[in-house]
C-alpha positions as CSV (number, residue, x, y, z in Angstrom):
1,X,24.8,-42.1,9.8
2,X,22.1,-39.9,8.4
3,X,22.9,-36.3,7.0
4,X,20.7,-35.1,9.2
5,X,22.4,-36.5,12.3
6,X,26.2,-36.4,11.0
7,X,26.9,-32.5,12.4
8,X,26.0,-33.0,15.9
9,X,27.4,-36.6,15.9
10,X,30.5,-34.8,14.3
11,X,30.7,-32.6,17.1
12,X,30.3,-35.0,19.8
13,X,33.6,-36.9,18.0
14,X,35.6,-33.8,17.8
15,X,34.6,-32.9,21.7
16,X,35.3,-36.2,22.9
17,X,39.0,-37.0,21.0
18,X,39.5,-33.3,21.8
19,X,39.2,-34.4,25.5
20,X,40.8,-37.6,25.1
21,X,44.1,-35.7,23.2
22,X,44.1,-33.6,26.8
23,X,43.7,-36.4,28.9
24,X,44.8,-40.1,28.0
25,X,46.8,-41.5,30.6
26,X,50.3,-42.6,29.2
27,X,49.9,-46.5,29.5
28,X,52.9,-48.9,27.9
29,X,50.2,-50.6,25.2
30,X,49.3,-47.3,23.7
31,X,52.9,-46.0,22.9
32,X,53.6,-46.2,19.5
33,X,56.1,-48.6,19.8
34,X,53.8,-51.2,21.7
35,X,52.3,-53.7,18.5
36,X,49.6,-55.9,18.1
37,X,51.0,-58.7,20.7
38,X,51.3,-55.6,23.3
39,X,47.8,-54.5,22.5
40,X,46.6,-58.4,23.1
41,X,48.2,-59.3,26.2
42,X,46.8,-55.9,27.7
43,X,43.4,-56.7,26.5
44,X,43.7,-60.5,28.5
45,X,45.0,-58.7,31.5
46,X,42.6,-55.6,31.8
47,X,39.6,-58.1,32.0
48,X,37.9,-57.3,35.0
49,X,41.1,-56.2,36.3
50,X,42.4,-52.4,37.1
51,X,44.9,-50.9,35.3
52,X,46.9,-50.2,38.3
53,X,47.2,-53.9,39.3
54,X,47.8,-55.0,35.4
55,X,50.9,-52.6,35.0
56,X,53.8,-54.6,36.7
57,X,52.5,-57.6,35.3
58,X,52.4,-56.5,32.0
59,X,55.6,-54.8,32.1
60,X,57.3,-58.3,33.6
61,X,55.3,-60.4,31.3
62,X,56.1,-58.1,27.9
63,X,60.4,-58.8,29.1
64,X,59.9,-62.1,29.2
65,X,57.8,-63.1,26.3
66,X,58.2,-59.4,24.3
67,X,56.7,-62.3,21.4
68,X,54.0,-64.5,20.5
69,X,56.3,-67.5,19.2
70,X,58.7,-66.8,22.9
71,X,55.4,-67.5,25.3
72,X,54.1,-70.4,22.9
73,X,58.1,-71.8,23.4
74,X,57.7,-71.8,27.4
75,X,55.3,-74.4,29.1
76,X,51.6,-73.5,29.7
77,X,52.4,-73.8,33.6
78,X,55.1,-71.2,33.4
79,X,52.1,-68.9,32.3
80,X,50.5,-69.7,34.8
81,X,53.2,-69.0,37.4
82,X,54.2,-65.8,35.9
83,X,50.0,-64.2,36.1
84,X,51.0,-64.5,39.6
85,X,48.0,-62.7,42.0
86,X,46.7,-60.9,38.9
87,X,43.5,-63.1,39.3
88,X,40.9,-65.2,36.7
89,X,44.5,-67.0,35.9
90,X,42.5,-68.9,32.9
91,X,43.1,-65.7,31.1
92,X,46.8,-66.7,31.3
93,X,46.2,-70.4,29.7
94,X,44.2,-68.8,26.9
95,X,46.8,-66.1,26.3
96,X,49.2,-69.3,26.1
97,X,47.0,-71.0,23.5
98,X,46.3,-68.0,21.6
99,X,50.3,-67.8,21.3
100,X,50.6,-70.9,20.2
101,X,48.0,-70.4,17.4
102,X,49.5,-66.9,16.7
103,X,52.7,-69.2,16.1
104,X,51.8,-72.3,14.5
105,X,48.5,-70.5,12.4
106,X,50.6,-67.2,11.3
107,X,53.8,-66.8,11.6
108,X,54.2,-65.3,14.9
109,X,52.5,-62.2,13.8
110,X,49.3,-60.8,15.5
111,X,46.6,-61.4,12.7
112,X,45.5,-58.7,11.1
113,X,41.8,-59.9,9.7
114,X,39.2,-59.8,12.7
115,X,38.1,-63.0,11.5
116,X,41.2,-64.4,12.1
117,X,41.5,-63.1,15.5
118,X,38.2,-63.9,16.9
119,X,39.1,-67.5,15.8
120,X,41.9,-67.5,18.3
121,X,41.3,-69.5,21.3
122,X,40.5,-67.7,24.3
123,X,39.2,-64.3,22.2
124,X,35.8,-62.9,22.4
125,X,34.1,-60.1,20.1
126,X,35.6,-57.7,22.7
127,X,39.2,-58.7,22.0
128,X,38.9,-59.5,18.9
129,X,37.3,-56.1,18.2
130,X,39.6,-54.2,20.6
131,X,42.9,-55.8,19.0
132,X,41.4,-54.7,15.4
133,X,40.8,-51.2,16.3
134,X,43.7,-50.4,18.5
135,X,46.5,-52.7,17.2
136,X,45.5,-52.4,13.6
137,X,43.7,-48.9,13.7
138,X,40.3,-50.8,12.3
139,X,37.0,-49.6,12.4
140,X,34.6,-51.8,14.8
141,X,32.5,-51.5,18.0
142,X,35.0,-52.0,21.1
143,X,31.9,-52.2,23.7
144,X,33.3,-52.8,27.2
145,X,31.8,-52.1,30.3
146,X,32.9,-48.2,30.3
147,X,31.8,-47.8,27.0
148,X,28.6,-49.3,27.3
149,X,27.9,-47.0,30.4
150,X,28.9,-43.9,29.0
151,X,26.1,-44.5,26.3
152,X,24.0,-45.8,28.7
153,X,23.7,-42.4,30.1
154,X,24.6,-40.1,27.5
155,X,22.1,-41.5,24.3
156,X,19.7,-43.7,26.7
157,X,19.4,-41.5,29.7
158,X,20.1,-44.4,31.9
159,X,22.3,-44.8,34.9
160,X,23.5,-48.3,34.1
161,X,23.6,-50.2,30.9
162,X,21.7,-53.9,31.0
163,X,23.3,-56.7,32.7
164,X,24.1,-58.1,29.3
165,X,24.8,-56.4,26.2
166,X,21.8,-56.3,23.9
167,X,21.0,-55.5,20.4
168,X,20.8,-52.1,20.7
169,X,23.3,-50.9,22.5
170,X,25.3,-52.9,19.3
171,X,23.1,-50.3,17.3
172,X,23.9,-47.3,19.1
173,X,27.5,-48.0,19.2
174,X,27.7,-48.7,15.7
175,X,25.7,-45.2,14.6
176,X,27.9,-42.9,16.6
177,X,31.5,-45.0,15.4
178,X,33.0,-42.3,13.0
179,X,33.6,-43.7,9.7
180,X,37.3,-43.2,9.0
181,X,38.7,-46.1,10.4
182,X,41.7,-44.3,12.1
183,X,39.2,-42.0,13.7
184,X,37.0,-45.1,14.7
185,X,39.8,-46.4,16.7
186,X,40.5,-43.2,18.2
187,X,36.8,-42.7,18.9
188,X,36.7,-46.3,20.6
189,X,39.8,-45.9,22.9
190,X,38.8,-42.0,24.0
191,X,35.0,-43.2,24.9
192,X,36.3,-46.1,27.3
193,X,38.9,-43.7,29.1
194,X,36.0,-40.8,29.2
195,X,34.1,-44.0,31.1
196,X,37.2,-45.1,33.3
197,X,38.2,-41.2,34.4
198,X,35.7,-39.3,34.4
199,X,31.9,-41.6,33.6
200,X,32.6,-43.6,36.6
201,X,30.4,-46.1,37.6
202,X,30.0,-45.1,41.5
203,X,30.6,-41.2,41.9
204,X,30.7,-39.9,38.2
205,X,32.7,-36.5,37.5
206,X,29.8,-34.6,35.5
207,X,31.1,-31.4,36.4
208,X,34.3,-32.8,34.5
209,X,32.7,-34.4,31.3
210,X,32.8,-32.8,28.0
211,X,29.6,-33.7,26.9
212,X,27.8,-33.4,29.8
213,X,25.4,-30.6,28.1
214,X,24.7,-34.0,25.4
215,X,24.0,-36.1,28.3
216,X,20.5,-37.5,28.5
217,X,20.9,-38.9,31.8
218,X,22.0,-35.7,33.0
219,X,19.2,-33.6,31.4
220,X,16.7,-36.1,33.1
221,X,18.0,-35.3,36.2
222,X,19.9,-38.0,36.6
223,X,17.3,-40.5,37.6
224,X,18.0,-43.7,39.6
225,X,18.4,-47.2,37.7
226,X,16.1,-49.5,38.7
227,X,18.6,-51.5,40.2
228,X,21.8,-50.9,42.1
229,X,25.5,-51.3,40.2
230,X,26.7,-54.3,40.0
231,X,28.4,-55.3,43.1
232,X,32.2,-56.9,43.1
233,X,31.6,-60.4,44.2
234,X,32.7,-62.0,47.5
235,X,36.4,-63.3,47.9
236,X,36.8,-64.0,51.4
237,X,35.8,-67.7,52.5
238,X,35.0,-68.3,49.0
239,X,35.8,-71.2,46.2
240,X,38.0,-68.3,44.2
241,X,40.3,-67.6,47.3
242,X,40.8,-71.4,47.8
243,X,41.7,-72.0,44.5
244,X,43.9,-69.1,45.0
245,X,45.8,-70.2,47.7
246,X,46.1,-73.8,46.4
247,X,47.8,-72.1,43.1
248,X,50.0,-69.9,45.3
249,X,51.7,-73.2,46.8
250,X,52.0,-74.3,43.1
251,X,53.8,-71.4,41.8
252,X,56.3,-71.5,44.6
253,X,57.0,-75.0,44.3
254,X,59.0,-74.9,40.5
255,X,58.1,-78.6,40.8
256,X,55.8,-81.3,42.0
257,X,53.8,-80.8,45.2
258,X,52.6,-83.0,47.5
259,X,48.8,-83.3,48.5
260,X,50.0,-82.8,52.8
261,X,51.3,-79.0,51.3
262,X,48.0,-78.5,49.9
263,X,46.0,-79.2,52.7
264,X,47.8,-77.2,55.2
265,X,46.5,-73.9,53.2
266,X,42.6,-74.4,54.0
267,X,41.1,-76.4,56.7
268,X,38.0,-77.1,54.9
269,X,38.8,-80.3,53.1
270,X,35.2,-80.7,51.3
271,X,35.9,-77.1,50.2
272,X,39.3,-77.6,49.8
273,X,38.9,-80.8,47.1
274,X,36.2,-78.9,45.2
275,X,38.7,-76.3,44.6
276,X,41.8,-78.5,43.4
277,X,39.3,-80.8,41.2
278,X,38.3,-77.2,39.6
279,X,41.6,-76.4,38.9
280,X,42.2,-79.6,37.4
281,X,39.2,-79.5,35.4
282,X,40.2,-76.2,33.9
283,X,43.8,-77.1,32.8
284,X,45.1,-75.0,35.9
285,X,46.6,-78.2,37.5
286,X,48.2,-81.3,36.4
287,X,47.8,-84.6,38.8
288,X,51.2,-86.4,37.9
289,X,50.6,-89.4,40.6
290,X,48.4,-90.2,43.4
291,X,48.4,-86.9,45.8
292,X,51.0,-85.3,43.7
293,X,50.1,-82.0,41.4
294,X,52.0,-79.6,39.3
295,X,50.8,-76.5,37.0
296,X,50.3,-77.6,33.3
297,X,53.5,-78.8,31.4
């Protein structure tokens, strides 16, 4: 940070934890009681996924396994059972094997180095960057998609970030990251809650925002991206929603299942097959005999 930039980027921090001091929603990871293994299974379950559908889960999940060494104890299939209809239940098999590293790698504790986490299985910069800074009060760039548009309109003057993140956006969010680490992981949480509340990607509250006088997307007159948002994709009829259904069946078994069980969920049987060789070929589903399947021992 530059001297010459460091007051009005100092102000911006103060405005925006100001805000976020007056306006954080009271969510079980943030208490001060939650640790780094709360912190971590959040992170798994808020991707792509709204807070109001990952509460119960989490809340469920963190009773049962409150540890890293208790879900690394129970088979890989009961994780997969227990994620339930939260969706993208892959995220639940790499939570599994990252408890199992967390176990066997480091003595059930949550690693502190983000080196160490990112070498995890089944964690990304973003988690591993998100568990540093809000588990272990670090300083590094938590970019997530709130984040990135909340910059994108603020510094770039854009509605929407890029499709993927790109260099600079790294750069921005690396020059405004305040450089006491406790404040850093302040600063990271308060920007993706000013994006999730009020920096919204679909009917933003600019009347709302504390920095909306900063906002160069605002003082351009909010200007149109040149392309729409990103649309939710297509469930209904879809791949996703059989292998959905076909994992439904497999969760309420507690046991083997027969192929006949299978087929009765979707009348497509092209369709159908594609969907349980997926799930086979992603660890989701066990074949144990000829037309018999189970979820992962």
């Amino acid at each position: 940070m530059t001297d010459t930039l460091r007051p009005q980027q100092d102000a911006l921090h103060r405005t925006v934890l100001a805000w976020y001091s007056a306006h954080a929603r009271e969510l079980p990871w943030r208490e001060p009681s939650a640790g780094p293994w709360a912190v971590m299974v959040s992170e798994f379950m808020l991707q792509q996924t709204p807070v109001k559908r990952v509460l119960p889960m989490y809340q469920a999940w963190m009773e049962r396994w409150p540890t890293p060494a208790d879900l690394a104890a129970a088979p890989a299939g009961e994780a997969v059972r227990a994620w339930g209809r939260l969706g993208y239940p892959r995220r639940a098999l790499r939570l599994h094997a990252a408890a199992t590293a967390i176990t066997e790698q480091h003595g059930g504790e949550v690693p502190l180095d983000h080196a160490a986490l990112l070498a995890l299985p089944g964690v990304g910069e973003y988690t591993a960057a998100a568990v540093a800074s809000f588990a272990h009060r670090q300083r590094h760039v938590v970019l997530d998609t709130n984040v990135r548009r909340v910059f994108a309109r603020l510094v770039d003057g854009r509605e929407y970030p890029p499709v993927a993140t790109t260099a600079a956006e790294r750069r921005t969010a690396a020059e405004l990251l305040p450089d006491e680490p406790e404040t850093a992981a302040t600063w990271a949480v308060a920007v993706m809650e000013l994006g999730a509340l009020v920096c919204t990607a679909r009917t933003p509250a600019c009347g709302e925002c504390p920095v909306a006088r900063e906002c160069a997307w605002r003082r351009a007159g909010y200007p149109a991206h040149d392309g729409p948002p990103r649309k939710g994709q297509t469930y209904a009829g879809t791949d996703r929603q059989v292998r959905g259904k076909l994992l439904a069946v497999l969760r309420e078994a507690h046991g083997e299942v027969p192929q006949s069980a299978l087929d009765s969920v979707w009348a497509d049987s092209v369709q159908r097959g594609r969907a349980l060789d997926g799930l086979v070929a992603d660890g989701l589903v066990e074949p144990v005999a000829p037309g018999v399947y189970r979820l992962p021992g």
